[in-house]
C-alpha positions in Angstrom: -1.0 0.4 16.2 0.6 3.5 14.5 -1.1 6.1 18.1 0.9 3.2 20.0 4.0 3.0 18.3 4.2 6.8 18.3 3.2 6.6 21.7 6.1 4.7 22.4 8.7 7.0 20.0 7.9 10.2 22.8 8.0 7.8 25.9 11.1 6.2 24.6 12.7 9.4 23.9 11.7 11.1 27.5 12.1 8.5 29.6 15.0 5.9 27.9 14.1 2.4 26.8 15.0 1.2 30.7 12.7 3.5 32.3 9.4 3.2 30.2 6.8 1.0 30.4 3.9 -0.1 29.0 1.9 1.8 31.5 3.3 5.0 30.3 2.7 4.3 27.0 -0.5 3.5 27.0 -1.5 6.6 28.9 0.2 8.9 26.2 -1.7 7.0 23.6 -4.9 7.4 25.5 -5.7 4.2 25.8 -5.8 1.3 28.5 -2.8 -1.1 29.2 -5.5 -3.8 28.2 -5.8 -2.0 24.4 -1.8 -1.6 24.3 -1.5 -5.6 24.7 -4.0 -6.4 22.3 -1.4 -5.4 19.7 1.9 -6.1 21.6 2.5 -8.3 24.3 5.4 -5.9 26.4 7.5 -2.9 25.7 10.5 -4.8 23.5 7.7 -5.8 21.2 7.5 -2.5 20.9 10.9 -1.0 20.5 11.2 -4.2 17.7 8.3 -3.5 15.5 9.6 0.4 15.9 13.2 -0.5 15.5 12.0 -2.7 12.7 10.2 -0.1 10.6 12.7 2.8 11.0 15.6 0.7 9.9 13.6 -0.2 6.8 13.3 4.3 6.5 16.8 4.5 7.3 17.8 2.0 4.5 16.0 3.7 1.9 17.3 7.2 3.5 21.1 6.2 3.1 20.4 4.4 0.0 20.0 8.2 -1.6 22.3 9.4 0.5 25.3 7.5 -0.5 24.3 7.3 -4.1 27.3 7.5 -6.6 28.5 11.3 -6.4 28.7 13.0 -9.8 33.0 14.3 -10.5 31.5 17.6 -11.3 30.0 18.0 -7.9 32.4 20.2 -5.1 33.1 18.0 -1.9 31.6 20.5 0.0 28.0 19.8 -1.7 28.1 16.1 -1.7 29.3 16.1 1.9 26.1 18.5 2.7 23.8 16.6 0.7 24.6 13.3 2.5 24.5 14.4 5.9 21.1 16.7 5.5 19.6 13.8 4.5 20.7 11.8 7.2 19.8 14.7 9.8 16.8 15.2 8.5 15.7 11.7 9.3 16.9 11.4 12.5 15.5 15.0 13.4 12.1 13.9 12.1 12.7 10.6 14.1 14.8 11.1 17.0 13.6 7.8 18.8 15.7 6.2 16.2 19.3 7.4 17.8 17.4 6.5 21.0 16.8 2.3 20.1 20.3 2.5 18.2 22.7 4.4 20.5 20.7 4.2 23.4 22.9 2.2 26.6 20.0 0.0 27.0 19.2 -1.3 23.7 16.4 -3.8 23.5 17.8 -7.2 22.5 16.6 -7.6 19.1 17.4 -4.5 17.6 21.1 -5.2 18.8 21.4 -7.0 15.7 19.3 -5.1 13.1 21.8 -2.1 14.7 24.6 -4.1 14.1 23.8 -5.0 10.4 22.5 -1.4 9.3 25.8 -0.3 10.7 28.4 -2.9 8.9 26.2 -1.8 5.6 26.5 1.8 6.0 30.4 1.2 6.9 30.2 -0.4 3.4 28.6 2.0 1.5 30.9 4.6 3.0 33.8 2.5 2.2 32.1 2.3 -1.5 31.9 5.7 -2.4 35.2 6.5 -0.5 36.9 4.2 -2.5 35.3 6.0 -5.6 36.5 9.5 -4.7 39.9 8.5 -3.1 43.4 8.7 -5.5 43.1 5.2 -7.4 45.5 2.2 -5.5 44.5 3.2 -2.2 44.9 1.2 0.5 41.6 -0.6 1.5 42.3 -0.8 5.1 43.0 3.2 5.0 39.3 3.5 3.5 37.6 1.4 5.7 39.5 3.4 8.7 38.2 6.5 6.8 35.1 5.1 6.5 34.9 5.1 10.3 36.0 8.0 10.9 33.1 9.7 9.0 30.9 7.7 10.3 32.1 8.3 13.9 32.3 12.0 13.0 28.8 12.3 12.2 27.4 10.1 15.2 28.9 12.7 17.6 27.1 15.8 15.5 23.7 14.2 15.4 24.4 13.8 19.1 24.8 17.3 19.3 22.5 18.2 16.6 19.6 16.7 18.6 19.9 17.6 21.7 19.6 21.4 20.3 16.9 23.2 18.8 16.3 25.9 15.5 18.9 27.9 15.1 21.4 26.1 17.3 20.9 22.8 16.0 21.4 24.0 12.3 24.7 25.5 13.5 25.6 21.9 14.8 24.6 20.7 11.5 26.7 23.1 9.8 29.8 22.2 12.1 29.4 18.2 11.1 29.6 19.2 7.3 32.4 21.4 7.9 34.6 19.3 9.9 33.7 16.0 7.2 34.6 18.4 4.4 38.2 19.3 5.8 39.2 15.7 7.3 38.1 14.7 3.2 39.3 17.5 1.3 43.4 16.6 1.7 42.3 13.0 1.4 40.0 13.7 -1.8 42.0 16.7 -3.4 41.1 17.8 -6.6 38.6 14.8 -8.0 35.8 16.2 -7.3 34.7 19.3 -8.2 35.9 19.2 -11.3 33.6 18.6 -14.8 33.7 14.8 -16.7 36.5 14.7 -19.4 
């Protein structure tokens, strides 16, 4: 199952969800169509157990990334640390962007997209609302909360359509431009030891 499903990832990724079939993913697996519907009955099946299991990574990836940021720690780091993680994953796992952002998203990943991104929106919004001046409005966080969110999505667009030493200056750009759209919102709370 696991050949198939990576099978699929490089097909996917080549080709777009539209264009592949279950032909061409059974012939980069090295196996017959016959073999490939033994374990799923058409490509979607695919793309959902895929779509399925990455979301579950992807949780667990965000859930470390987004942890509660230590008031000793400069913007700059926590910013860096976040997004590295998140890069890393979707380097190591670029079919991911491919199901999520794709234009021809399979039906029922549509919804697992849609509820990864309202909780990652949240968790944004959660530490946001941890760093930002205390009172602030929570309709300015939540747009804020976007914003980063939006901000990143066009770097790992970037980011993964480059390679080595190009791709880690597109990382580098996405920190930067986070760290100085946060740093007048932020100011001086973090970066600065526990009283």
């Amino acid at each position: 199952m696991q050949q198939l499903l990576d099978a699929a990832a490089s097909v996917f990724c080549a080709t777009g969800y539209t264009a592949a079939s279950t032909n061409a993913i059974a012939r980069e697996a090295g196996v017959s169509p016959g073999t490939l519907y033994q374990f799923f009955p058409n490509k979607e099946a695919i793309a959902i157990e895929m779509g399925d299991r990455l979301v579950h990574e992807m949780r667990e990836t965000y859930g470390e990334a987004l942890a509660p940021v230590d008031p000793a720690t400069p913007l700059a780091d926590a910013i860096g640390a976040a997004v590295d993680r998140f890069m890393t994953f979707n380097t190591e796992h670029p079919v991911f962007f491919t199901l999520m952002h794709g234009p021809d998203m399979p039906g029922g990943i549509t919804e697992a997209h849609d509820a990864l991104h309202a909780t990652l929106v949240g968790r944004i919004e959660d530490l946001l609302t941890s760093l930002l001046p205390p009172g602030t409005d929570q309709a300015h966080v939540r747009r804020t909360a976007h914003v980063c969110l939006g901000v990143y999505k066009v770097g790992l667009e970037l980011v993964l359509g480059h390679e080595g030493a190009e791709r880690e200056a597109y990382v580098q750009e996405t920190k930067d431009v986070l760290v100085r759209y946060l740093d007048p919102l932020v100011g001086d709370r973090l970066g600065q030891p526990a009283r």
